[in-house]
C-alpha positions as CSV (number, residue, x, y, z in Angstrom):
1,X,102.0,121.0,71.1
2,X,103.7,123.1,73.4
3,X,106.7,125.1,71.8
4,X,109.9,124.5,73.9
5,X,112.5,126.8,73.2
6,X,116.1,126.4,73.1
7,X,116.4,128.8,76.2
8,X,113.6,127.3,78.0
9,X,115.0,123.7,77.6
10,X,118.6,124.9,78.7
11,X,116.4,126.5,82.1
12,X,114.7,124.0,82.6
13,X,117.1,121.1,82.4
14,X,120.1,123.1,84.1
15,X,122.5,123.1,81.5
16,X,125.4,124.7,80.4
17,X,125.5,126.7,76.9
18,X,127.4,123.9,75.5
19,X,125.3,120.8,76.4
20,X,122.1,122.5,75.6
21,X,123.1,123.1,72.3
22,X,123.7,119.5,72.1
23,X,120.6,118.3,73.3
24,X,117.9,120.7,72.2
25,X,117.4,119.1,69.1
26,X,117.6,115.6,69.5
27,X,115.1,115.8,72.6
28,X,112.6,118.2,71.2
29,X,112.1,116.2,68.5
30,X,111.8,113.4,70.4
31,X,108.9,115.0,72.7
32,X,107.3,115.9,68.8
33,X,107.3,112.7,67.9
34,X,105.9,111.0,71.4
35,X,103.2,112.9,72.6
36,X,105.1,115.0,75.2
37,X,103.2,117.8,74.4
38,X,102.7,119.7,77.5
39,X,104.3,121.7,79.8
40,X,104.1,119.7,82.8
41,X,104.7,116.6,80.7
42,X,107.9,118.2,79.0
43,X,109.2,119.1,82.6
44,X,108.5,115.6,83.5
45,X,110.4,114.2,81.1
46,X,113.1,116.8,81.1
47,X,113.6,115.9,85.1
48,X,113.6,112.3,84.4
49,X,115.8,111.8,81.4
50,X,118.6,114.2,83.1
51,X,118.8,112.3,86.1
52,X,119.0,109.0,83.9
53,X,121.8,110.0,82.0
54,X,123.6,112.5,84.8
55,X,123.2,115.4,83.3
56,X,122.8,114.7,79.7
57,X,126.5,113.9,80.1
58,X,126.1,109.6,79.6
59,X,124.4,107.8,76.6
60,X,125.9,104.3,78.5
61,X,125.9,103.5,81.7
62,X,128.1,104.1,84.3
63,X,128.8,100.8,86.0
64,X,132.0,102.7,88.1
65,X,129.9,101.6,91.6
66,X,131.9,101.6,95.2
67,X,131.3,99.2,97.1
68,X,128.7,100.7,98.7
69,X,127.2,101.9,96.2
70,X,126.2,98.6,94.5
71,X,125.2,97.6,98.3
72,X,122.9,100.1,98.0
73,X,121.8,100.2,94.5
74,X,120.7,96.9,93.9
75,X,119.0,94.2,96.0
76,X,120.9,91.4,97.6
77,X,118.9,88.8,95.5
78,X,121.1,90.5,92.1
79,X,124.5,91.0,94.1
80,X,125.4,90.0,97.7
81,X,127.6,91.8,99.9
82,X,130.3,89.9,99.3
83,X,130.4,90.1,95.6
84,X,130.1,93.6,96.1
85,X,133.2,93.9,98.2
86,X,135.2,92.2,95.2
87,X,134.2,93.6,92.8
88,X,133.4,97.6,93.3
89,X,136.1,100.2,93.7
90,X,139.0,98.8,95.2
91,X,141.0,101.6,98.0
92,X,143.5,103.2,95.7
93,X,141.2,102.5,92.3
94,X,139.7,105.6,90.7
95,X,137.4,103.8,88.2
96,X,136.3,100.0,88.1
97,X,138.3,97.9,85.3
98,X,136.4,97.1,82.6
99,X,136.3,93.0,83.3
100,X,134.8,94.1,86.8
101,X,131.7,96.3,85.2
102,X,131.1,93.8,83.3
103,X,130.7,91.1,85.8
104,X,128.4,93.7,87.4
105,X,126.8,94.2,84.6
106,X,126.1,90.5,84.1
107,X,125.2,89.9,87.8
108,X,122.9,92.2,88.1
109,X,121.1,91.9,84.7
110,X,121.0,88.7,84.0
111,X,118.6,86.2,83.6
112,X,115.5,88.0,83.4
113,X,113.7,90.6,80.4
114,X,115.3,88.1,77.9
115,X,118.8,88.4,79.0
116,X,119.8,84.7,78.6
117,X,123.1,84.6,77.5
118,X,126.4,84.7,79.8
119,X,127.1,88.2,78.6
120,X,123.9,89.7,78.0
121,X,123.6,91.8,81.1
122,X,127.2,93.3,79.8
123,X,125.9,94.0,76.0
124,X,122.4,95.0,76.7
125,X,123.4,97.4,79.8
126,X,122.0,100.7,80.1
127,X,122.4,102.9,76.8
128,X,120.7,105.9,75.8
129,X,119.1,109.1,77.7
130,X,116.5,106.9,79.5
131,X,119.2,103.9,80.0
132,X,117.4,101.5,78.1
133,X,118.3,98.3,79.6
134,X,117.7,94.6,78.9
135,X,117.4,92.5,75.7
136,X,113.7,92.5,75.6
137,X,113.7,96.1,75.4
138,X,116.2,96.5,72.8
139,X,114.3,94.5,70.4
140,X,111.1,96.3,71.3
141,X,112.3,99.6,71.3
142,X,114.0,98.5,67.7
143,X,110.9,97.4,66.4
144,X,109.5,100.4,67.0
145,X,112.1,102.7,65.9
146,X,113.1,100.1,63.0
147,X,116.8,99.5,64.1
148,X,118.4,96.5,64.4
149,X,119.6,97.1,68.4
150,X,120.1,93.6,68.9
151,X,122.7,93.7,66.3
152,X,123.9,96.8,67.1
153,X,123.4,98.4,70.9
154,X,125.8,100.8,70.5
155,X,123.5,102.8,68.3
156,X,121.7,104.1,71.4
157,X,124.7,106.1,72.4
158,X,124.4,108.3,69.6
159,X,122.6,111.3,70.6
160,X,119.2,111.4,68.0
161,X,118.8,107.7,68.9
162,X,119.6,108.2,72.5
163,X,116.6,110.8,72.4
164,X,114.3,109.1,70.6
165,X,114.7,106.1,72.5
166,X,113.8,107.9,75.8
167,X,110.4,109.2,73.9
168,X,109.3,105.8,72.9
169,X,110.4,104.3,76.6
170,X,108.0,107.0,77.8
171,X,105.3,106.6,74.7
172,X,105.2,103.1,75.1
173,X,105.0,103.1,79.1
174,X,102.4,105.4,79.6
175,X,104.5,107.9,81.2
176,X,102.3,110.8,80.4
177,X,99.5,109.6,82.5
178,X,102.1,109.8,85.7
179,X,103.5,113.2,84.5
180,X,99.7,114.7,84.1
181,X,98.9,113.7,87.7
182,X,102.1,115.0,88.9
183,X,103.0,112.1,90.4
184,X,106.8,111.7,90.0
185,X,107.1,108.8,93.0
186,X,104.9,106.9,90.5
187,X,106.5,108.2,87.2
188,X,109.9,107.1,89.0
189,X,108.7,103.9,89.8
190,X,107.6,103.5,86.2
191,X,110.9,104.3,84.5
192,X,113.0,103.2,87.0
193,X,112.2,100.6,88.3
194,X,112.5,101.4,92.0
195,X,112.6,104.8,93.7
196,X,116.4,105.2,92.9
197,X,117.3,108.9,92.6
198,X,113.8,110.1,93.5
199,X,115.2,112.9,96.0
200,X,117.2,114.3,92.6
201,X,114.0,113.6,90.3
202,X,112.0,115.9,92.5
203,X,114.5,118.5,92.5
204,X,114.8,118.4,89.1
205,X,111.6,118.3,88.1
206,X,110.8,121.3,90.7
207,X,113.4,123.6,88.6
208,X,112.1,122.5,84.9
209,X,108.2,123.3,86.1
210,X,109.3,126.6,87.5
211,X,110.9,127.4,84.0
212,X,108.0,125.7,81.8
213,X,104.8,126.1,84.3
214,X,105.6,129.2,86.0
């Protein structure tokens, strides 16, 4: 196991003083405890989890889209143009009401990874460092980390959980074998989804390798 160091992990993820001291901790002993055990691995992860949760600043996520933002996020089979007209930032809004991201939420989550319910979308939304989304992997991340996240999503906010949770997403997803190739299009593809935010995953990962591999 590679030792990461409080200095190294502030380097390598960009931080300030203040939200390094915060997420130290929690994320080293999430690496511990999921086989991140490398440099190039730790970068990896460092890279991917920071642009997941911008910055280490968001343990939910931020459903505060323009209009062209959710044009551009999601594909038109989820939201069409004209549901994202109504209901992203409206001129003169600064944030999205909360009824609005949630009939985002519900749009484009619902119906599939065991979101079944009207409101699923809304209560199993992003949470945690990696943005743990869906029902389905709620209840599997909570069986593994023996929480009841069905019952309770809001744990993931909370920073250990919100750490841990972004280990066993990679653990359980084979990340490593992406991160030990070097291959962050695939890795992003893997966590994400899609390639959203690959340009700022490469960047990223480009400073925490210089810090960790150099």
């Amino acid at each position: 196991m590679f030792t990461l160091t409080a200095n190294q992990f502030r380097r390598a993820a960009n931080l300030s003083l203040s939200l390094s001291a915060r997420w130290y901790g929690p994320v080293y002993s999430a690496m511990q405890e999921f086989d991140i055990d490398t440099p190039i691995r730790q970068a990896a992860f460092i890279a991917q989890i920071y642009v997941e949760s911008t910055g280490f600043t968001r343990t939910v996520e931020n459903l505060n889209y323009s209009q062209q933002g959710l044009i551009d996020t999601f594909p038109r089979k989820r939201i069409s143009i004209e549901q994202a007209r109504k209901l992203g930032r409206q001129p003169g809004e600064k944030v999205v009401p909360i009824e609005r991201q949630r009939q985002i939420a519900n749009l484009v989550y619902g119906g599939r990874f065991g979101n079944d319910s009207p409101d699923d979308g809304w209560t199993f939304r992003g949470r945690g460092l990696k943005q743990i989304t869906f029902y389905d992997n709620y209840l599997r991340c909570g069986h593994a980390l023996e929480l009841d996240f069905i019952a309770q999503p809001e744990l993931l906010e909370h920073d250990e959980l919100a750490a841990r949770s972004a280990g066993w997403f990679w653990y359980a997803n084979h990340c490593n074998q992406f991160a030990d190739m070097e291959d962050i299009t695939g890795l992003t593809e893997r966590i994400n989804g899609g390639r959203n935010g690959l340009d700022a995953r490469q960047r990223q990962y480009a400073i925490a390798r210089g810090v960790l591999c150099p």
